[in-house]
Every structure is written in structure tokens, then in C-alpha cells.
C-alpha positions in Angstrom: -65.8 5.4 -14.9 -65.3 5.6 -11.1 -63.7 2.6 -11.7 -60.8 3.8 -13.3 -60.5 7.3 -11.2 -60.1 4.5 -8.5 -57.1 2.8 -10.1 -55.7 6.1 -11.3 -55.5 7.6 -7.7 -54.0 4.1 -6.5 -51.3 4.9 -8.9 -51.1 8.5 -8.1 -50.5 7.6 -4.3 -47.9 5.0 -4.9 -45.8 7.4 -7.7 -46.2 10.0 -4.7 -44.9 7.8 -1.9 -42.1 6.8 -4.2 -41.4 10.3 -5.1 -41.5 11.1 -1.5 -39.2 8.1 -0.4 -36.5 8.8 -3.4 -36.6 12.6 -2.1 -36.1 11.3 1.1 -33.1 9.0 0.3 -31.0 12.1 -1.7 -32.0 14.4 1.7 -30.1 11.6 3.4 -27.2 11.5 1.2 -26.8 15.0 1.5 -26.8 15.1 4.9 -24.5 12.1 5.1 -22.2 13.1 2.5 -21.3 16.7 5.4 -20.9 14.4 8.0 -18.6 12.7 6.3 -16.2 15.3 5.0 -15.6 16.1 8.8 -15.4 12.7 9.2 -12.6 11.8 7.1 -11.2 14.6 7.8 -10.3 12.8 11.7 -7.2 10.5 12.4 -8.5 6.2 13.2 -6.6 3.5 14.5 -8.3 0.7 11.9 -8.4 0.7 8.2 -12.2 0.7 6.3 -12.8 -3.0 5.8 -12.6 -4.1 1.9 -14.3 -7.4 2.9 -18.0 -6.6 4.7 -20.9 -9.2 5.2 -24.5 -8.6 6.7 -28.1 -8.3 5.0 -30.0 -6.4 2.7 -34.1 -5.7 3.2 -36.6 -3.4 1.2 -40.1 -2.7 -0.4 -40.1 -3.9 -3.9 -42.8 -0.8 -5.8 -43.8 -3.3 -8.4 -45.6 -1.5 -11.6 -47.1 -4.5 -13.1 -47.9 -3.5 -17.1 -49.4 -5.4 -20.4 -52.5 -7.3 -20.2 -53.3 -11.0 -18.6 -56.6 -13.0 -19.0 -55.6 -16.9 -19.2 -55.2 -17.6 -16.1 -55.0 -21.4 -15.8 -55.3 -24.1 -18.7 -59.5 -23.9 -17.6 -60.2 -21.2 -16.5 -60.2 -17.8 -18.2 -62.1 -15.1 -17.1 -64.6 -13.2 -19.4 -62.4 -10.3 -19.5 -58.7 -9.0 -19.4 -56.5 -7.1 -16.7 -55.1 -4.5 -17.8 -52.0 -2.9 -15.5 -51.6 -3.0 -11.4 -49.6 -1.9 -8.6 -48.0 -3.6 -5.8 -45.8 -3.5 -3.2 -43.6 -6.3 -1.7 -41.2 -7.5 0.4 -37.1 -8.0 -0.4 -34.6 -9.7 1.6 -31.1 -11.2 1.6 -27.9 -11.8 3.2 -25.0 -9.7 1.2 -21.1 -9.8 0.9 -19.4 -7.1 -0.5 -16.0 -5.8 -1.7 -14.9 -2.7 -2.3 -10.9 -2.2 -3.2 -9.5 0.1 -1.0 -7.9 2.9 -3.1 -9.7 2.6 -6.5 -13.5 2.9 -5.6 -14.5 -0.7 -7.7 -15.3 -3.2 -6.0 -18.3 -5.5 -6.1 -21.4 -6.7 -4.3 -23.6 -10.3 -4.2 -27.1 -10.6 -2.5 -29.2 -13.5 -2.8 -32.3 -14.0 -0.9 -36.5 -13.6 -1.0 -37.7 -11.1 -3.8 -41.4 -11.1 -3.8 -43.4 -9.4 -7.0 -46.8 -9.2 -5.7 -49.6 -6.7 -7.7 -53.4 -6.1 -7.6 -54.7 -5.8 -11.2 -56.8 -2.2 -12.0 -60.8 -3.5 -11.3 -62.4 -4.2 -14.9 -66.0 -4.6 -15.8 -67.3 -7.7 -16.8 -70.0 -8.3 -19.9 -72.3 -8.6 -17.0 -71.5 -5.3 -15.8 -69.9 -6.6 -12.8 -66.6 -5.5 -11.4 -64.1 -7.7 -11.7 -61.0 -8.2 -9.1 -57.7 -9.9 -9.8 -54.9 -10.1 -7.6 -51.3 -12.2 -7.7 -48.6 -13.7 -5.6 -45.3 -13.7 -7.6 -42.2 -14.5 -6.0 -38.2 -15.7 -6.4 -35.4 -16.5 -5.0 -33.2 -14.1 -6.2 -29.4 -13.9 -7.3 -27.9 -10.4 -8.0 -24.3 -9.8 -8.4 -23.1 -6.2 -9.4 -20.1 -3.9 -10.1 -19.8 -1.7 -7.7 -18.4 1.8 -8.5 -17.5 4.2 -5.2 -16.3 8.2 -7.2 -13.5 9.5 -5.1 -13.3 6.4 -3.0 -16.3 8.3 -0.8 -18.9 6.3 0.7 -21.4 7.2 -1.9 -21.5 4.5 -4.5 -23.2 3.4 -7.9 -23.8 -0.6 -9.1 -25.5 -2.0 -11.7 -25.3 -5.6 -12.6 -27.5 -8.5 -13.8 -30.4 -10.3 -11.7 -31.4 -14.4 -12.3 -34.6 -14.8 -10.3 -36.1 -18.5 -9.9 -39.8 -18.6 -9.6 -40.9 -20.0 -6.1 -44.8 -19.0 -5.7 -47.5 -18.1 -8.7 -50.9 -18.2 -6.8 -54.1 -15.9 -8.0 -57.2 -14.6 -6.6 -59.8 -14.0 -9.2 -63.2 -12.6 -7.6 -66.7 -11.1 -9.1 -68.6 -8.7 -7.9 -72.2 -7.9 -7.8 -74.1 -5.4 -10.4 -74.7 -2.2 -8.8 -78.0 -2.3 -10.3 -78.5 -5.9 -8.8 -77.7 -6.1 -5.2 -79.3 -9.1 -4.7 -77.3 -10.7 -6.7 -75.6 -13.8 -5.2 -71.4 -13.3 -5.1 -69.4 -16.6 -6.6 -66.9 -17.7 -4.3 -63.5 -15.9 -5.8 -61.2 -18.3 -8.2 -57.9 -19.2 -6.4 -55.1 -21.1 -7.9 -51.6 -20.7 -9.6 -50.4 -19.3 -12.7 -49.9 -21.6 -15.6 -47.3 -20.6 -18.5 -45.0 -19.2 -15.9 -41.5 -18.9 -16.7 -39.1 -20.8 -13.9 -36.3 -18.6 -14.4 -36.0 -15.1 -15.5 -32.9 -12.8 -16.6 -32.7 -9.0 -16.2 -30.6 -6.8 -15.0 -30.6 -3.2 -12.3 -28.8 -0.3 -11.7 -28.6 1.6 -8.5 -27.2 3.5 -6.2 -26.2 3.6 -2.2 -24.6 5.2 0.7 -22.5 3.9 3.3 -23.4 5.4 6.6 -20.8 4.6 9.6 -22.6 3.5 12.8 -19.3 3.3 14.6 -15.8 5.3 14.9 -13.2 3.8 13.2 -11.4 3.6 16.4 -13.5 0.0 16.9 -12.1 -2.9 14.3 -15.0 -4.4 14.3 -17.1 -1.6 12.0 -20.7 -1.4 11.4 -22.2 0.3 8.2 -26.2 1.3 7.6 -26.3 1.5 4.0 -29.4 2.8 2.6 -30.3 2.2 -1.4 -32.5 2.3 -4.2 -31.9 0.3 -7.5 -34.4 0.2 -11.2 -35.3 -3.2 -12.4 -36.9 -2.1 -15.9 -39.2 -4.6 -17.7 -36.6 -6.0 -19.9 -36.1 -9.9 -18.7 -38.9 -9.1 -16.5 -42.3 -11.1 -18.3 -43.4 -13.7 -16.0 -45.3 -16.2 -18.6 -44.1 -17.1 -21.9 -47.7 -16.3 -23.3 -49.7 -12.5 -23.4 -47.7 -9.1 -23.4 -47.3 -9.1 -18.8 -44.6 -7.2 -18.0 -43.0 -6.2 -14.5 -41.0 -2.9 -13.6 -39.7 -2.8 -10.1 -38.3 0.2 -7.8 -36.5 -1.1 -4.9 -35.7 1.1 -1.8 -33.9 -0.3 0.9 -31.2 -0.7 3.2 -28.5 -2.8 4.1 -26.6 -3.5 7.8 -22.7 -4.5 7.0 -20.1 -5.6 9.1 -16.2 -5.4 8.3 -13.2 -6.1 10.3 -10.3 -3.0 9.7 -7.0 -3.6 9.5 -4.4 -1.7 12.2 -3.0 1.4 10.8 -0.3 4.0 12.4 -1.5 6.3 14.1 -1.1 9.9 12.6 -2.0 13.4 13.8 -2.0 16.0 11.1 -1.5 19.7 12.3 -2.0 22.4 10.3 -1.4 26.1 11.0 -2.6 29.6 9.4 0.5 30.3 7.7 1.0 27.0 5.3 3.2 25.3 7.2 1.7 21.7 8.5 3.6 19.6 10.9 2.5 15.6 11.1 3.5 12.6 13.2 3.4 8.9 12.3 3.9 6.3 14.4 3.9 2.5 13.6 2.0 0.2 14.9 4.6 -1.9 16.1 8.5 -1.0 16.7 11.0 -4.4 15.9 13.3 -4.1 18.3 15.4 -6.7 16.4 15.5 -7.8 13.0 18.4 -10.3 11.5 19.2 -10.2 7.9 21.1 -12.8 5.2 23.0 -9.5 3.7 24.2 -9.5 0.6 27.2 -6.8 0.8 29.0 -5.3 -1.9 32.2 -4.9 -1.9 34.2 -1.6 -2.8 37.2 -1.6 -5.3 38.9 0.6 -3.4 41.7 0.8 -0.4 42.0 4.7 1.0 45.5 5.5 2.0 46.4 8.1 4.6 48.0 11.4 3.7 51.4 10.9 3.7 51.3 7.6 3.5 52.6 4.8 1.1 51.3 2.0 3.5 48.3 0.1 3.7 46.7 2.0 7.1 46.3 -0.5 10.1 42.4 -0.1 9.6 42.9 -2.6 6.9 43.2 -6.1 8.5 46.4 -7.8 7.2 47.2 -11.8 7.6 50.7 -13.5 7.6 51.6 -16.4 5.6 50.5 -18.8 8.6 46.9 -17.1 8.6 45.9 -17.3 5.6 45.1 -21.3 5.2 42.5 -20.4 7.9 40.8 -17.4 5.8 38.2 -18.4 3.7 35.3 -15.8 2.6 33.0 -18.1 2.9 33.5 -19.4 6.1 31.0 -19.2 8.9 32.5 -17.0 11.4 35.8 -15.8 9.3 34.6 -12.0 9.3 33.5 -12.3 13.4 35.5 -10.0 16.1 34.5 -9.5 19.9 34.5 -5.3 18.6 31.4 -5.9 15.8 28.5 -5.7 18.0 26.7 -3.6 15.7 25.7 -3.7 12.4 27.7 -0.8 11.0 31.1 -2.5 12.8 30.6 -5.4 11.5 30.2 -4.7 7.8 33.1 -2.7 7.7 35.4 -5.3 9.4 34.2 -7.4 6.1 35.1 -4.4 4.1 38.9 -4.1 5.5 39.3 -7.7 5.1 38.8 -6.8 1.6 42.8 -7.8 0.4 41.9 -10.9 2.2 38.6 -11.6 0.0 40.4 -10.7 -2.8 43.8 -12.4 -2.5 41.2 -15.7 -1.4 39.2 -15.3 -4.6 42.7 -14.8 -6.8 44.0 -18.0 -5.2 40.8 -20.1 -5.9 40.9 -18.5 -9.2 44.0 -19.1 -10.9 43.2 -17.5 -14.5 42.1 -14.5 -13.1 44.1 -10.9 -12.8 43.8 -7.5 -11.5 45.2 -4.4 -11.8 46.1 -2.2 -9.2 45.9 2.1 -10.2 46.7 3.8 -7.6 45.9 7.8 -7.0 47.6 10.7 -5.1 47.2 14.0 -5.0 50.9 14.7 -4.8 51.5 12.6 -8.6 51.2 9.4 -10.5 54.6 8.2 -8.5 53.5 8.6 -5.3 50.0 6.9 -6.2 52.7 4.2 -7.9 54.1 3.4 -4.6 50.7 2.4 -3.0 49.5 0.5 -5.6 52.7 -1.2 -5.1 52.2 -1.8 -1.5 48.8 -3.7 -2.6 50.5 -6.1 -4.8 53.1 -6.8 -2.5 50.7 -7.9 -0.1 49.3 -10.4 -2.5 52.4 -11.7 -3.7 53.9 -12.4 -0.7 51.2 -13.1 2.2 49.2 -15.4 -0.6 51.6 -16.7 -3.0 49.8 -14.9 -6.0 52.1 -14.8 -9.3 53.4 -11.4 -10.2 52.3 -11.4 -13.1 49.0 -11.6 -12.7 48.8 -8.2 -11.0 50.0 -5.3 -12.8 49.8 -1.9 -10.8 49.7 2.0 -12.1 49.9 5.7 -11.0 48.1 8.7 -11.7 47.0 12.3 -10.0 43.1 11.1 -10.1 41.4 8.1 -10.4 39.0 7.5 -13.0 35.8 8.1 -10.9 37.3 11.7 -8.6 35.1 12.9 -6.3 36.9 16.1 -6.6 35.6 18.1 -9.3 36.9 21.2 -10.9 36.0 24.6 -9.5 34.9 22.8 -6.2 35.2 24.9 -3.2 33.8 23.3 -0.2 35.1 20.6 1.7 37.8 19.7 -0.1 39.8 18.2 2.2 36.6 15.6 2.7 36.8 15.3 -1.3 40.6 14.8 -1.5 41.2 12.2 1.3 38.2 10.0 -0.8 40.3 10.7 -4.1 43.6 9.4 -2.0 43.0 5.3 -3.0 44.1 2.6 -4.8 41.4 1.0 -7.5 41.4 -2.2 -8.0 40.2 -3.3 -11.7 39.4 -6.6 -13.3 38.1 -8.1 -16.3 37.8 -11.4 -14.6 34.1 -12.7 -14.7 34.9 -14.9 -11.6 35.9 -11.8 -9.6 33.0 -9.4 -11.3 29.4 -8.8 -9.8 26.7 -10.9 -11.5 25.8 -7.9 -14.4 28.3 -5.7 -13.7 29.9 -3.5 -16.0 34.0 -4.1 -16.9 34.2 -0.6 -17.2 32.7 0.2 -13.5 34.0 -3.3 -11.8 31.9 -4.0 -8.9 33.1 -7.4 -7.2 31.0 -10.0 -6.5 29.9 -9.5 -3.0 29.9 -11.6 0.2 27.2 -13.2 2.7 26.9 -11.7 6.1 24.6 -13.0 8.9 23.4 -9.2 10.7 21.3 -8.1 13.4 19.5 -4.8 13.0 18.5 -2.9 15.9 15.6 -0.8 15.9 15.0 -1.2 12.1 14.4 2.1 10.3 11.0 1.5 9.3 10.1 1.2 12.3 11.2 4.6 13.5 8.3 7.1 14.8 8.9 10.0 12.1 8.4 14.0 12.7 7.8 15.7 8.9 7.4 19.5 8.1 5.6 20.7 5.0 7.2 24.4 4.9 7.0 25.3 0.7 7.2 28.8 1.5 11.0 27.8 3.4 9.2 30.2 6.2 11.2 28.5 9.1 14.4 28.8 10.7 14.5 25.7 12.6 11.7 23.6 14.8 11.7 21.7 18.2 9.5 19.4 19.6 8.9 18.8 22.9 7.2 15.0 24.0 5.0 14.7 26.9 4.0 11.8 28.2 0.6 10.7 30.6 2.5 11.1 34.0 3.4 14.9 32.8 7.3 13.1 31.9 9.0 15.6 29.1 11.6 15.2 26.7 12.7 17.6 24.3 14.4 16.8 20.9 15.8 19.2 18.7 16.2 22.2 17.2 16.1 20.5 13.5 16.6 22.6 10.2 15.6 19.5 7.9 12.2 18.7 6.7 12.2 15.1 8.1 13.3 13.7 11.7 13.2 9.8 12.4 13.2 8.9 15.9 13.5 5.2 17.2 10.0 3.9 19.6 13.0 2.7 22.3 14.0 6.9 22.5 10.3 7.8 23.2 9.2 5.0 25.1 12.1 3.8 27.1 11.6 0.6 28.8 7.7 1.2 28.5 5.8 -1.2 26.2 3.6 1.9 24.4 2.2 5.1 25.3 0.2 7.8 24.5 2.2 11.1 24.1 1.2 15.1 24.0 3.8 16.1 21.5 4.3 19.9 21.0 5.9 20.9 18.0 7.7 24.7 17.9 8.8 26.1 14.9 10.7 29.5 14.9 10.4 31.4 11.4 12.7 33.6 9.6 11.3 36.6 10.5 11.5 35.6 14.2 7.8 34.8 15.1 6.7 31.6 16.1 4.1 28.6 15.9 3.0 26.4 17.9 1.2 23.2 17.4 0.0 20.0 19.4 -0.6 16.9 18.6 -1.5 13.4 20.8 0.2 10.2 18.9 0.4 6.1 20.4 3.4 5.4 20.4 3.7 0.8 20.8 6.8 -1.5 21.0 6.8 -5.0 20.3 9.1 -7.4 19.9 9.1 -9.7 16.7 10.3 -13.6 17.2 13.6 -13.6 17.3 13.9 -16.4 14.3 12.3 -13.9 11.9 14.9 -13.5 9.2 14.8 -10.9 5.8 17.2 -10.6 2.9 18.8 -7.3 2.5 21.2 -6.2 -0.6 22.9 -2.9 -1.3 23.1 -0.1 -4.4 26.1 2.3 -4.4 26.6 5.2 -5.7 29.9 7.7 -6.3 30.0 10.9 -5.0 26.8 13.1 -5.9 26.2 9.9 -8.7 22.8 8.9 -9.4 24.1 7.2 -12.8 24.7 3.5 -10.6 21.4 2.6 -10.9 22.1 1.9 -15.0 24.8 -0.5 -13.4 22.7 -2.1 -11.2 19.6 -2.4 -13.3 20.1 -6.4 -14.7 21.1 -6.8 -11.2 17.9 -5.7 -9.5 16.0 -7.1 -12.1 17.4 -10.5 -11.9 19.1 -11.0 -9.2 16.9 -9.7 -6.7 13.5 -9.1 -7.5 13.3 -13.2 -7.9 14.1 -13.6 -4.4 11.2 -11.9 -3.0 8.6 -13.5 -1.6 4.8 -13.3 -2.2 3.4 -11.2 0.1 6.5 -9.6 1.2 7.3 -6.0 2.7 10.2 -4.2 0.8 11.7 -1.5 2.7 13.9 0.4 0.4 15.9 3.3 2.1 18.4 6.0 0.3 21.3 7.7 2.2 24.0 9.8 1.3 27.6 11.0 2.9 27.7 14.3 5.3 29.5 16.3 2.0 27.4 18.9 0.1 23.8 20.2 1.5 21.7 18.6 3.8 18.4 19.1 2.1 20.4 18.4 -1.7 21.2 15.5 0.3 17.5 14.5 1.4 16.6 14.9 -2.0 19.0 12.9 -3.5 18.8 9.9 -1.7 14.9 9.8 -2.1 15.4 10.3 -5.7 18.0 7.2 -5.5 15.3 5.3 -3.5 12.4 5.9 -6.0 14.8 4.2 -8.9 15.2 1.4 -7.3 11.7 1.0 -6.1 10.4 1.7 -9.7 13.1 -1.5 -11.3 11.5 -3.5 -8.6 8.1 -2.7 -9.4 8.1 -3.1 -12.8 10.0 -6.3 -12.5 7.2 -7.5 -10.5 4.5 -6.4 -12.4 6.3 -8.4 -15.3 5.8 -11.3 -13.9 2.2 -10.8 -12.9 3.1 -10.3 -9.2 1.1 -7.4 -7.2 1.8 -9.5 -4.1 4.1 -7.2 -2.8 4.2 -4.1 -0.5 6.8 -1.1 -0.8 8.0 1.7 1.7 10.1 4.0 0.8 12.4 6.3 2.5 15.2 8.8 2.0 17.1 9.9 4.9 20.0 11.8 3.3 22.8 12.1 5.6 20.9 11.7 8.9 24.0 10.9 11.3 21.8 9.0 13.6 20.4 6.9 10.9 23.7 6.5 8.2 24.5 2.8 8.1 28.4 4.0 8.8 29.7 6.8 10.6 31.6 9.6 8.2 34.9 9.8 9.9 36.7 8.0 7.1 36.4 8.0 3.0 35.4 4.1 3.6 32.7 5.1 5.8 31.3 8.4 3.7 31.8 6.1 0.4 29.6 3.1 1.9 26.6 5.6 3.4 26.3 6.4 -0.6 24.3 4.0 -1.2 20.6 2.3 -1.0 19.2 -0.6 1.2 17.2 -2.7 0.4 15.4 -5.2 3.1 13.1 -8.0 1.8 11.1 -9.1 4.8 8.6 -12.2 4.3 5.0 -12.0 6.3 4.1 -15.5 7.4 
């Protein structure tokens, strides 16, 4: 009788310590769980790790159940074992993925699982008690799913064990009679196990918690991650003979180490009134970039009010010229005046008689027509589309009858639209043009539509300055529309201010070069002032890192072009075969796609904003999908819409050529060796 009180308050201690170490554990996660809501809630300079590596150790509570009495093939004892308790030792080396927006990921740990147990005393026929104790342990291999809700650093797993038996000793001793003390004790029975399985297969569930040990400012992160996991009995018999069972409790905890990945840097500030202002500064600032463009060509020559003539913008060859001009020609479209990007594009869009009268002569079977557009009536827009065909008739030899030219008020496509008020002028000088048409397939776009002609377009070698995505960018979250306008003022650690502003739009991009000067990177007080409606204002401060770097100069990206008419967003049906198979082939694995949406200065600023993210978005999601197609998720997409910025627009908007072209989104493919 005292026998079993004995084994029943062994038990009762162990279920308390295990109640005591599983109250424990959930204390902790609570506690952890508030440190880390003000913990995420801070700005880092490294990503969390997906990838972590380290070791696991624990106390295996083993709750050995069934009965045993075979012990080897001679020796039995004269009585059975009923149930028994232990505690033993679990250790490993882990790696561990975790995916870093979904919360799945999964875990491996293989390493020393030991399974050891004392057997409840018994009571021999001789009335002796009787004493049986085992050594059980594996080498242990346990991969799991691992399931993080919310992304948080609490986590679940579960997932299937395959243990391989590496030690099955016994001790087997007798004691004395209480009513015989004399009694002489035989020596206790030591050997191993027979009828043990080698291998076993069962399965656990459990749960964690990752604990930081280190700021997130370091990329080399460190991670205490306590756990506890349930082996239950099934899989879990050690000998293919009698009804020996084993269920396991495992409390533990594991040390990780992952290495982050840079991010920008980016200070959220938010105020009383709903209104939050944020910085976010790359990591790095290209301050040169050169592209393989692929540039679409407009059908279209602008004429000057009051003008018949090509204007002088337009570059015009002689007869003698012309064998010399060939579109594809290195160097034909260079001038000592196209230093930048934005010149030199257009001086390929003014040579665009040239490229056409080029293609026309290379192309004998091909034709055009020429409908020309003027506000004052169909024979004044005549008499310009008869200036264009005169051109190509005479400067290259191209047969009359291959170009047949027409007049009208408005062209097919206006940008002036009845009832239209404001800035009609703007409007009117875009509607003032001659179209150029063609059925042609050799003169068409690949995909494009006969009844929208796009021409093919041309290869241009250009340098980008200070690429856009690079650019340090200023955002205001305002969905009351509370302010008026907003400053900022940019501080840096010698006490060195600049002040940029007053901005009415919800978005400022600002180059690293303007910040930083000369200065390779910096850390910068910026104050940002906004002044609301009601004439109160806010003030907020924020401290960004602000780094340049310049790339290797032979890094080289692909960049291609979507335009739009005026307030259009209908090109993108145009354009779809195009993007689709055309250009999402030509991306790389492992590429970064910047994908960036303008629009002219006509119409609203913030209709303006909007509609050249909107434009942005299409393309991104034809892109996408197109990928995803073919089975690619190899690739990484920003996207941006700057509206009709004037110190970002790709063209100026002092001509319809210009405000036409800066409809329109780029797209830049750059490959990550």
C-alpha cells in the first residue's frame, strides 16, 4: 500500500512541475508578446532573417504507460511493471525558415533524444519490492510546419518524428522483506532490452516564441526561443512485444542566429489630428544608371499656330543627307545638345520624318496617310499634311502615290473635348498636328492595333541620372484633406539647414545628391510643418540616413514605354499583347522592375497623381500575371506614380510633343548579378 502512495506522489510531483513549467512558458509569452507590440512598433535598419541556424535543448517529461515483464530472452522477472516516470535530456542543432510575409515556414532539428523512466516499485511473490529502471535513447529526426498567426513571433508546428534507437540498457533490483531484514540482497540484473524496435515513427505538435536578444539595428540577429511540443503514444512502443507505451512532454528552448537583409530606413510620424507624415530613404542612391531603351515613337507632327510649315524643332535632311541616315545606326540620333536623357529622346522624336521616310524607303510596299488637323478647317489642316508628304517625296525619293494626305477640324483622338473650359489653349495647340496612319505591318508596333497605329519603335543607348527609385520620398497621409500646404525643413549633424517647400500634393520625391551634396551619407533631423485650413499648425520630427553610392558604371537595364492620350487610361488594352509578349520575356530572373506613371501639367494635380498610379498598377498587374504564367515569382516590383511632378516628368511641358510624351509609363528592367 505505501508502495503505491509512493508512486502516486512521484507522479503528483512531476504533473505539478509540468503544470508549473507550462504556466510558466504562457507567463512568458504574455510578457513577450507586450514587448513586442512596442517593438514592432520601432523603425530597424535590417530585415528579420527568413533563414536562422543554432540549437535546440530541453527536458524530455517521459510518462512511460502499459506493462513490461520480459526483459531479455532469459531473464524475466517474477512479476510485471506497471507505468513509470522519467525525465531526460533533448538536444540538437536546428535550421529554420520562416517566409517573410505569410507566417509558414518550416523547421528541422535532429540530435540526442533520451527516453529514460523508473518503473512504479511492485511486490514480488516473496513479498519483496521490486525496482526497475531503463535507459532508452535516439537519435532523433524531426521536421515540422511551422505556422507564425499575423506574421508575430509567436508560432505553432506540428510535424512527424523518426527516432533510431541508440541505447536500451536495464536495471532490475530486489529488495529485502520488511519482515526479513536479514535477508541477503541479490546483486540487481543489468542488461539491454531485447525485442526493441530500431526505428520508431510518430509525430508532435507544439508551440514557441521568438524572443529578440538584439535590436534589429545589428544584421547579425540573435533569437531565444523558448517551446514546448506533445509527443502522444501513437508510434511511440519501444518493443514489438507487451502493451509499453511512451508519452513525452518536451519544454525547451532554442538559441538562433539569422543574418537581415538591409532595408531603407523610415521614420513614421504621426500626429493627434490624423494626419501622419513618413520619410523613406533607400539604402543606396545610383547616381548613374544606362539603359538599352526601347522608345515609342508618336504618330504625330505638332504645327505651330499659324503655321503651314513643319516648325524648325523638327530636324529636316537634304537630299545629300539622307544616304548617311539610317535608324539603326550607332550614333545617327547623337548631338553635342543631348546631354540628358529627356534631350536626347526627343531629338529621336523630331527626327521622326527621317525614321519614317528610312523605313518607307527600305519598305517599298508600304504606305501612309497623312490627316492633318486645324482648328481654323479641314483646308488649312490640308496644307500641313501636305507639307509632310512633300518632305518625303522630295528629300527621299518616296512615290507619290504611296502617301495620300487629308484635312479635317479634329483628329480622330482630340484632346479637346466638348464643354471643356480650362486650358484650352494647352488642349488646342496638342489638337494642331498631322497624324500619320498606316496599315503597313512593317511600319506597325509588334501587336498594335491598325485602328490606333503605334510604329514600331527605335533603340536608344541612355544614361539616367539619379534614377527615380532611388529618390528619398516625403508622403502625407491627410484623409480628412485638413492641410493647406506643408514644408519641411532638413537638418543635418553640423546644424547645416535646408528648406524645401511649401508642397500642396500628397507625395514629394527628392534626389539623395539634393540632400547630401557632395557628402557620401548622412544622418538628417528633418522637420516637417504642415499649415491646415483652418490656419493652425503641426509640427513633427523625424531623424532618417540618408546614403549615396555609386553603382559600376557597366551596369545596364532595359527600359520600354506605355502611352496614353490625354486623360486616356484605355492604352493599356493596346498595349496588353505587347507587355505580355514582348516584354515580360525579357526580364530576367531575379530582376527589379521599376514601373513609374506620369502625366502632362493639364487638369488637376492630385487627378493627376491618381491617374498615373492607376496607369502604373495596370501595367504592373499584365506583368505579374504574365510571370506568374509562366511559373516565375523570381521577380521584384516597385511601383510609383508621380503625376505631373515637373522635377521628375521625363520631358519638360513647354510643347504638345513634350506634354504628349510625359503621358505615359516607364518601365525599367534592371538585372541583380
Amino acid at each position: 500500500m505505501n508502495q503505491k502512495i509512493n508512486s502516486l506522489s512521484k507522479l503528483h510531483h512531476i504533473w505539478l512541475a509540468s503544470k508549473k513549467l507550462n504556466m510558466r512558458f504562457m507567463m512568458l509569452i504574455i510578457l513577450a508578446a507586450g514587448l513586442l507590440t512596442s517593438v514592432n512598433a520601432q523603425v530597424y535598419k535590417y530585415e528579420k532573417p527568413s533563414w536562422w541556424f543554432g540549437a535546440a535543448a530541453g527536458a524530455n517529461f517521459n510518462f512511460h504507460r502499459g506493462s513490461t515483464q520480459q526483459l531479455t530472452s532469459t531473464f524475466t522477472p517474477p512479476v510485471a511493471f506497471h507505468d513509470g516516470n522519467g525525465v531526460g535530456l533533448y538536444v540538437a542543432p536546428l535550421i529554420e525558415y520562416s517566409h517573410p510575409t505569410s507566417g509558414w515556414g518550416f523547421m528541422f532539428q535532429a540530435g540526442y533524444d533520451n527516453r529514460n523512466s523508473d518503473f512504479d516499485q511492485v511486490i514480488s511473490d516473496c513479498n519483496c519490492p521490486a525496482d526497475l529502471s531503463v535507459k532508452l535513447s535516439y537519435i532523433t529526426v524531426e521536421p515540422s510546419i511551422k505556422f507564425a498567426p499575423g506574421n508575430s513571433n509567436f508560432y505553432l508546428f506540428a510535424g512527424p518524428r523518426f527516432a533510431f534507437n541508440r541505447d536500451k540498457s536495464f536495471t532490475y533490483s530486489l529488495g529485502r522483506n520488511p519482515a526479513l531484514p536479514d535477508q541477503e540482497l541479490l546483486p540487481p540484473v543489468t542488461g539491454d532490452l531485447n525485442n526493441v524496435k530500431e526505428s520508431l515513427i510518430s509525430a508532435q505538435i507544439g508551440a514557441g516564441l521568438d524572443i529578440p536578444l538584439n535590436s534589429r539595428d545589428n544584421q547579425i540577429q540573435a533569437v531565444l526561443s523558448p517551446f514546448v511540443s506533445f509527443q502522444p503514444y501513437f508510434g511511440q512502443s519501444p518493443r514489438t512485444v507487451e502493451t509499453w507505451n511512451i508519452t513525452t512532454l518536451r519544454a525547451g528552448a532554442g538559441l538562433k542566429f539569422g543574418r537581415g537583409r538591409e532595408i531603407p530606413v523610415v521614420n513614421v510620424l504621426m500626429t493627434m489630428d490624423d494626419i501622419r507624415f513618413t520619410v523613406k530613404s533607400p539604402k543606396n542612391i545610383p547616381t548613374e544608371r544606362v539603359y538599352a531603351e526601347t522608345f515609342p515613337l508618336r504618330n504625330y507632327i505638332f504645327f505651330d499656330l499659324g503655321s503651314t510649315e513643319i516648325p524648325e524643332r523638327y530636324i529636316l535632311l537634304n537630299k545629300d543627307q539622307v544616304k548617311d541616315f539610317k535608324e539603326d545606326q550607332a550614333g545617327v540620333f547623337e548631338s553635342n545638345n543631348s546631354a540628358d536623357r529627356s534631350e536626347k529622346v526627343m531629338l529621336v522624336y523630331y527626327n521622326l520624318l527621317n525614321v519614317m521616310g528610312d523605313r518607307m524607303v527600305r519598305n517599298p510596299g508600304t504606305s501612309i496617310t497623312l490627316v492633318g488637323s486645324s482648328e481654323k478647317g479641314a483646308e488649312d489642316g490640308l496644307k500641313m499634311s501636305t507639307s509632310v508628304k512633300n518632305y518625303l517625296t522630295t528629300v527621299f525619293g518616296i512615290t507619290p502615290s504611296r502617301i495620300v494626305v487629308e484635312g479635317g477640324t479634329k483628329p480622330k483622338i482630340p484632346s479637346e473635348q466638348p464643354g471643356g473650359t480650362l486650358e484650352l489653349d494647352l488642349l488646342r495647340a496638342g489638337d494642331r498636328r498631322v497624324s500619320i496612319e498606316s496599315k503597313s505591318p512593317e511600319l506597325l508596333m509588334e501587336f498594335g492595333d491598325v485602328n490606333t497605329p503605334s510604329f514600331k519603335p527605335v533603340q536608344i543607348k541612355a544614361t539616367q541620372m539619379a534614377p527615380l527609385d532611388s529618390y528619398v520620398s516625403f508622403n502625407v497621409e491627410d484623409k480628412d484633406n485638413k492641410l493647406s500646404f506643408w514644408t519641411m525643413e532638413v537638418t543635418d549633424q553640423k546644424g547645416n539647414t535646408k528648406n524645401f517647400g511649401p508642397y500642396t500634393g500628397k507625395n514629394v520625391y527628392l534626389s539623395g545628391k539634393s540632400v547630401l551634396g557632395d557628402q557620401p551619407k548622412g544622418v538628417y533631423k528633418i522637420t516637417m510643418k504642415g499649415t491646415k485650413k483652418d490656419g493652425s499648425t503641426i509640427v513633427q520630427d523625424a531623424t532618417s540616413e540618408i546614403v549615396q553610392w555609386t553603382p559600376t558604371k557597366d551596369q545596364e537595364g532595359k527600359r520600354y514605354s506605355i502611352l496614353y492620350e490625354f486623360n486616356d487610361a484605355k492604352a493599356i488594352d493596346i498595349y496588353k499583347k505587347y507587355l505580355t509578349n514582348v516584354i515580360a520575356p525579357t526580364i530576367s530572373p531575379n530582376s527589379i522592375v521599376y514601373i513609374h506613371g506620369y502625366t502632362d501639367t493639364i487638369g488637376d494635380e492630385l487627378n493627376n497623381s491618381n491617374l498615373s498610379l492607376a496607369r502604373a498598377h495596370d501595367v504592373h498587374k499584365i506583368l505579374m500575371n504574365s510571370l506568374e504564367k509562366a511559373g516565375r515569382k523570381d521577380v521584384t516590383f516597385e511601383v510609383f506614380g508621380f503625376g505631373e511632378d515637373s522635377k521628375l516628368s521625363p520631358f519638360k511641358n513647354t510643347l504638345p510633343e513634350e506634354r504628349f510624351y510625359n503621358r505615359t509609363v516607364i518601365i525599367d528592367i534592371i538585372p541583380q548579378n
